[in-house]
N, C-alpha and C positions, 0 to 999 in steps of 0.2 A: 798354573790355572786349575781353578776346583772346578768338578762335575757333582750337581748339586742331583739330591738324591731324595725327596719331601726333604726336610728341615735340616738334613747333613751333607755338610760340603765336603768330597772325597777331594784328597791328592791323590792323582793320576799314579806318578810315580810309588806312591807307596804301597797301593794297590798292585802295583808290578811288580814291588819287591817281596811281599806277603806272596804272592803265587807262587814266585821263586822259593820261598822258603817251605812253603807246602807241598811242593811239589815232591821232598824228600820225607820218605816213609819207613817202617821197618824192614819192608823188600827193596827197598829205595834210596841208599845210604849214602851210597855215590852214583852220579852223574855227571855224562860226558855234558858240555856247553848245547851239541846236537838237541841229546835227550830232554837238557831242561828247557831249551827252546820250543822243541815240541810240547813239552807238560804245561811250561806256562801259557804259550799260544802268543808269544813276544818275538820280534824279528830281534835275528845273531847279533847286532849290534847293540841294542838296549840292553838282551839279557848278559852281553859282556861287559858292558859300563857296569849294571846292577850289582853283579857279580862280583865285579873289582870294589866296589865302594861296600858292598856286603863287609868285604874279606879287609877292607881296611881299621873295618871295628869289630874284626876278629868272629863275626858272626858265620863268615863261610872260610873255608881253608881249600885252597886247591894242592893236588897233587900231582907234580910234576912230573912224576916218572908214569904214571897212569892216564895223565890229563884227564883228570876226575874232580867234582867238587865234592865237598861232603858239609855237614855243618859243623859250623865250628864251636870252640869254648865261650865265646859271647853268649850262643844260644844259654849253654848250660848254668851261667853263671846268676840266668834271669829265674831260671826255676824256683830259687828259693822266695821269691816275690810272688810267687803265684798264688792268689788264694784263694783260687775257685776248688772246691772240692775239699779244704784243710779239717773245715769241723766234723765230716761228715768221714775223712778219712783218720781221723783220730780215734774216732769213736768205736772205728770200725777194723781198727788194727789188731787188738790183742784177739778177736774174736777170729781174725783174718789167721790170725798164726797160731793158733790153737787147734783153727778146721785143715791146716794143711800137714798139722803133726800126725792128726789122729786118722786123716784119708788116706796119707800118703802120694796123696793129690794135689795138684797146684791152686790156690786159691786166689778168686778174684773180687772186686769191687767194681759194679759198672752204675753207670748214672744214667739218663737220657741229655743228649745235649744235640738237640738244631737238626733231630730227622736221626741222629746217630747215635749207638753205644758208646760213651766214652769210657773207657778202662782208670776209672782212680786210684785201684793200688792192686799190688800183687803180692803174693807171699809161694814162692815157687817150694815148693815137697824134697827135704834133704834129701830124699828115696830115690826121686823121678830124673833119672838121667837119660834124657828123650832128645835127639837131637831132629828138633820140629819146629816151627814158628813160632813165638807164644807173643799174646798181643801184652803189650808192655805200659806203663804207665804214662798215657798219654795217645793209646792209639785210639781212635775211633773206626768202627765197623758195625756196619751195615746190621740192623735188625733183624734180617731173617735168618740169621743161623747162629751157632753154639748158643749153650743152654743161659747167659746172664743175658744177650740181649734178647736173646724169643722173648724170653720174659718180659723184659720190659717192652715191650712189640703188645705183648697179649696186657697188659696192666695201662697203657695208654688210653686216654678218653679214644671214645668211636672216632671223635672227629680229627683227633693226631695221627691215631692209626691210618685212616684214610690217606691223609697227607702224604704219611711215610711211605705207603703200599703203589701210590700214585710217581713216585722217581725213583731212578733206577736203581736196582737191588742189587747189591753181589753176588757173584755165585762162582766161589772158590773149590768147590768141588761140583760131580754128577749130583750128590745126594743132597746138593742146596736147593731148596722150595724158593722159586721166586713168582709162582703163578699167585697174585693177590686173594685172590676166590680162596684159595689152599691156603693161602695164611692167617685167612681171616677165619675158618674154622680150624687152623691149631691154636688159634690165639685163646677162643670159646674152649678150648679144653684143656688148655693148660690153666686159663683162669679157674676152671670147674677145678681141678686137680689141685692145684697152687704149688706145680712144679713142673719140670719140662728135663727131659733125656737128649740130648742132641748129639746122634751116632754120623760122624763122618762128615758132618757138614760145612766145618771147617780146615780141617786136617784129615786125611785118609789113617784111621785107625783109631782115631782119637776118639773120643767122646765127652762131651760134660754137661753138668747136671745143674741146673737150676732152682735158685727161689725169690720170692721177691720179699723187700724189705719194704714194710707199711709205715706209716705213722699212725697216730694213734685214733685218728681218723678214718684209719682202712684206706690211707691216700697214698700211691706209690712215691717212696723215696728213692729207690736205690735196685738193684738185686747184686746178692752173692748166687758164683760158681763156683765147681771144683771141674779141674779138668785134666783128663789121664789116659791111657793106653784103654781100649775100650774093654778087655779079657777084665779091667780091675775094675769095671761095674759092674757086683754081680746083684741079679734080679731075683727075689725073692717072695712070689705069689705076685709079678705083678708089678712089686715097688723096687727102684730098686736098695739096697742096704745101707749105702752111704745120706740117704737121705734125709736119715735123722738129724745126722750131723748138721747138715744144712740150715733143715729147721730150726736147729737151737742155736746155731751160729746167729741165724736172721732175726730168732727171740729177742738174744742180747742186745742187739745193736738196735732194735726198734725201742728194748726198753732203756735203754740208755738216753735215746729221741729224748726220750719222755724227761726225764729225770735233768737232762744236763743243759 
């Protein structure tokens, strides 16, 4: 039976099954039957049918000796059909691994997508052996903190930002701003600036630096980050050093926009 929605008929059931599969994240890997019961908001029995018919097309795998589920090799095998993000991550790759050679920093790619950061590629620092979180390609996170999504937080129309600032915000460390009023004047200076420093506000030591990528329009596309130990931003009058990088990272790949 469909649950009509304006002009779109949902199935019920697949709606159940998508929560179940969202509900696994990068801190999120494995889950007990309890847990994903709680996260989808589905009583023990659906989400143990769901589960089993997941795992029969290889989408979820349990483990028996843990009684854990994790996702499985079905999820992975869908990736290569994904093409949201492909032209833009193409375009933006040799620039991506150029800026992580020469920072010794880890380098990212974010979009805006539905209120959130999504992570498009990453280009991790042969240098940087940090045993810490790092959001991966395909995570989505919250706007108000590290330095790719403020960015795109301060580069959204008035009336997105609003949006975003009005549901709830994360806040993975002390030093996450989630007061709206506060963000909405870092957003006015990091635009003024056309970059943004984010100390500690996703990981405790960490820091990373921001910029946003334009189209030729001055219309936001995208922003590039690097992101590292925070001793390896050093600040000079002000700015800090690896910024340039950034800049000509975000040059290439805007004039790339243009051209390809």
């Amino acid at each position: 039976m469909g649950e009509a929605s304006g002009s779109l008929s949902k199935v019920r059931a697949v709606e159940r099954a998508m929560a179940l599969l969202r509900a696994f994240g990068p801190t999120t890997t494995r889950l007990s039957l309890a847990e994903l019961t709680r996260l989808s908001g589905l009583d023990k029995g659906t989400t143990r049918r769901l589960l089993q018919t997941l795992a029969s097309g290889d989408f979820i795998e349990f483990d028996d000796s843990t009684k854990t589920y994790s996702l499985g090799a079905g999820i992975l095998m869908l990736m290569p059909a994904v093409q949201y993000g492909n032209d833009l991550r193409d375009i933006a790759a040799p620039a991506l691994t150029r800026l992580a050679e020469r920072s010794g920093a880890t380098s990212f790619l974010w979009t805006y997508f539905d209120g959130s950061a999504l992570c498009l590629d990453r280009v991790k620092s042969p240098d940087l052996h940090v045993d810490t979180r790092w959001s991966g390609i395909g995570t989505r996170v919250s706007l108000n903190h590290s330095g790719g999504p403020r960015v795109l937080l301060a580069y959204l129309s008035a009336e997105e930002r609003a949006k975003v600032l009005q549901a709830p915000l994360e806040r993975p460390t002390t030093s996450t701003v989630v007061d709206p009023a506060a963000l909405e004047r870092d957003a006015a200076q990091i635009r003024k600036r056309g970059w943004e420093l984010a100390v500690d506000t996703y990981t405790l030591g960490m820091s990373a630096l921001g910029v946003p990528v334009l189209d030729r329009n001055g219309q936001l596309v995208a922003s590039i980050s690097i992101a590292t130990l925070t001793p390896q931003i050093v600040i000079k009058d002000g700015v800090p050093e690896m910024l340039a990088l950034l800049q000509a990272a975000a040059a290439e790949v805007s004039a790339r926009l243009r051209t390809d």
